[in-house]
C-alpha positions as CSV (number, residue, x, y, z in Angstrom):
1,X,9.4,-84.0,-43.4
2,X,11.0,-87.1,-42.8
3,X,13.4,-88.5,-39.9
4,X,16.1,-86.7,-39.5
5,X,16.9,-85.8,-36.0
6,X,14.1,-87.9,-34.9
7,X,14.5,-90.7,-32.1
8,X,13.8,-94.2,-32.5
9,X,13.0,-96.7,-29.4
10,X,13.7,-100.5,-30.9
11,X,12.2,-103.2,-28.6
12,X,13.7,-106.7,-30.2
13,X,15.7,-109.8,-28.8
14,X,16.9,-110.5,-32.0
15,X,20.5,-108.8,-32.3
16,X,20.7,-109.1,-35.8
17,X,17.5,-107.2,-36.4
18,X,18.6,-104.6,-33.9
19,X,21.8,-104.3,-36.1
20,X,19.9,-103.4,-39.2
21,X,16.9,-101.7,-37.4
22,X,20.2,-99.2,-36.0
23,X,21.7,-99.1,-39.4
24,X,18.4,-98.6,-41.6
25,X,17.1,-95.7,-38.8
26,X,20.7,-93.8,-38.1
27,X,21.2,-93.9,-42.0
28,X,17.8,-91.7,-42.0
29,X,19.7,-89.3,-39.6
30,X,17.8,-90.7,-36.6
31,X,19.1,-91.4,-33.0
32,X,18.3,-94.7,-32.6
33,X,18.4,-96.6,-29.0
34,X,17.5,-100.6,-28.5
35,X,16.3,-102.9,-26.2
36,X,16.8,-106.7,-26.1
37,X,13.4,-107.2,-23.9
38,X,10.7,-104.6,-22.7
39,X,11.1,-104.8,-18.6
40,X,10.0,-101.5,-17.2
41,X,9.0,-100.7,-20.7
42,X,6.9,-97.2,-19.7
43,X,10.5,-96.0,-17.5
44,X,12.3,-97.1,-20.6
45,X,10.5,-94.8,-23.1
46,X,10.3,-92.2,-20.7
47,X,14.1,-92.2,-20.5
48,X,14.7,-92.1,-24.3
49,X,11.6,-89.8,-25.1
50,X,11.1,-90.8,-28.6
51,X,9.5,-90.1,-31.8
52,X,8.6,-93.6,-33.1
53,X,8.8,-96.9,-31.1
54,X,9.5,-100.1,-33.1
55,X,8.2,-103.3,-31.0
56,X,8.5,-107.1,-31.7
57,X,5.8,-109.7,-30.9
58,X,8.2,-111.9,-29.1
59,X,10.0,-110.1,-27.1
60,X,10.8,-111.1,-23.1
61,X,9.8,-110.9,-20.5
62,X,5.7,-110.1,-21.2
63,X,5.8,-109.8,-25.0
64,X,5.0,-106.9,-27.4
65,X,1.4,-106.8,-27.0
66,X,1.2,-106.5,-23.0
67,X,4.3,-103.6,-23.3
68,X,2.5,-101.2,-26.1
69,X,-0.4,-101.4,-24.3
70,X,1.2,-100.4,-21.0
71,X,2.5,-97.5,-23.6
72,X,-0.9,-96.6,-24.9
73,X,-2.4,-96.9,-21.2
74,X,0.4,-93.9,-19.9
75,X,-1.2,-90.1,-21.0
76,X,2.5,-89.0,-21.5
77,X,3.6,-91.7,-24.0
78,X,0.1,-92.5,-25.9
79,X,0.9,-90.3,-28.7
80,X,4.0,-91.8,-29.4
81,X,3.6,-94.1,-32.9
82,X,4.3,-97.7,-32.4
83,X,4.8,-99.9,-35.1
84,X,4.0,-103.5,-34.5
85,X,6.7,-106.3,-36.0
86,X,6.0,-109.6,-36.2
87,X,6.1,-112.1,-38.4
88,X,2.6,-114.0,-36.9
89,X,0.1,-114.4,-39.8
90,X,-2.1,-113.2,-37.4
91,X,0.0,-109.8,-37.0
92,X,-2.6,-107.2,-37.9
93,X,-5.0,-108.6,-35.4
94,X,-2.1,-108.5,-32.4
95,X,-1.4,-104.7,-33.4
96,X,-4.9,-104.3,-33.1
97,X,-5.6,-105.7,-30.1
98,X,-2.2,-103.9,-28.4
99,X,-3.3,-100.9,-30.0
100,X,-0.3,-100.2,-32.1
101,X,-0.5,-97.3,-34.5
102,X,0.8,-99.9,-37.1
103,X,2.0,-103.0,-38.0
104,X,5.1,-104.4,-40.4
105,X,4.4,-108.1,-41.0
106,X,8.2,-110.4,-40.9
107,X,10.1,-110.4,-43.4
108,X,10.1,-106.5,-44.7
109,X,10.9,-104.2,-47.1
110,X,13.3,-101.6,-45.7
111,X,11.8,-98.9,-47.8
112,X,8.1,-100.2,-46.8
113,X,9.4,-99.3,-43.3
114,X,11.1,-96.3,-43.6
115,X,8.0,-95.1,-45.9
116,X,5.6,-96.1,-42.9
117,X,8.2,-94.5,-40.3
118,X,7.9,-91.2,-41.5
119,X,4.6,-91.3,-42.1
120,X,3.3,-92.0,-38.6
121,X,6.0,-89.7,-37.3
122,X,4.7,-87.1,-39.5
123,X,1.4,-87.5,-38.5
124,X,2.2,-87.4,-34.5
125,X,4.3,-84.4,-35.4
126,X,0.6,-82.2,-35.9
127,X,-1.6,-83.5,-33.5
């Protein structure tokens, strides 16, 4: 299907990533929106209402593995993919334990990412 039209939540503090997160997603046709940290991170996604959620491990003020699993804990927003960034050696175990639908260890291959973007979005799409 791929991600055109979709929407894409970015959760990084890091504004160069968000730069190239924005320009890698909105060149896929998406509607991207960003966050610099993930306060009120369930009111946040429930404003934006999207189709794929990209979060960093580091992120203020209670980090990426505390906000997805506030996500995951809310019935409305637990179907929403989440992929896990971080680049902790130990980054498979953190997406694990947040419950992120996936992880993308630091540094990435855009087209490893996009590839793994539409893919879970895909998959959400026909549940």
């Amino acid at each position: 299907m791929g991600l055109a039209a979709k929407r894409v939540v970015v959760f990084d503090d890091d504004q160069d990533l968000l730069t190239i997160f924005r320009f890698l997603f909105e060149d896929a046709g998406c509607v991207v929106e960003s966050f610099s940290n993930c306060d009120d991170v369930v009111a946040k996604v429930k404003q934006a209402a999207p189709d794929l959620i990209l979060m960093d491990n580091w992120i203020p003020s209670v980090g990426g593995e505390v906000a997805v699993k506030l996500l995951k804990a809310d019935p409305d927003l637990k179907r929403i993919p989440v992929i896990y960034i971080s680049a902790n050696n130990d980054v498979k175990e953190i997406a694990a334990r947040a419950g992120a639908d996936s992880f993308m260890p630091k540094p990435f291959e855009f087209d490893d990412l996009l590839s793994m973007a539409i893919e879970l979005v895909d998959k959400s799409s026909h549940q």
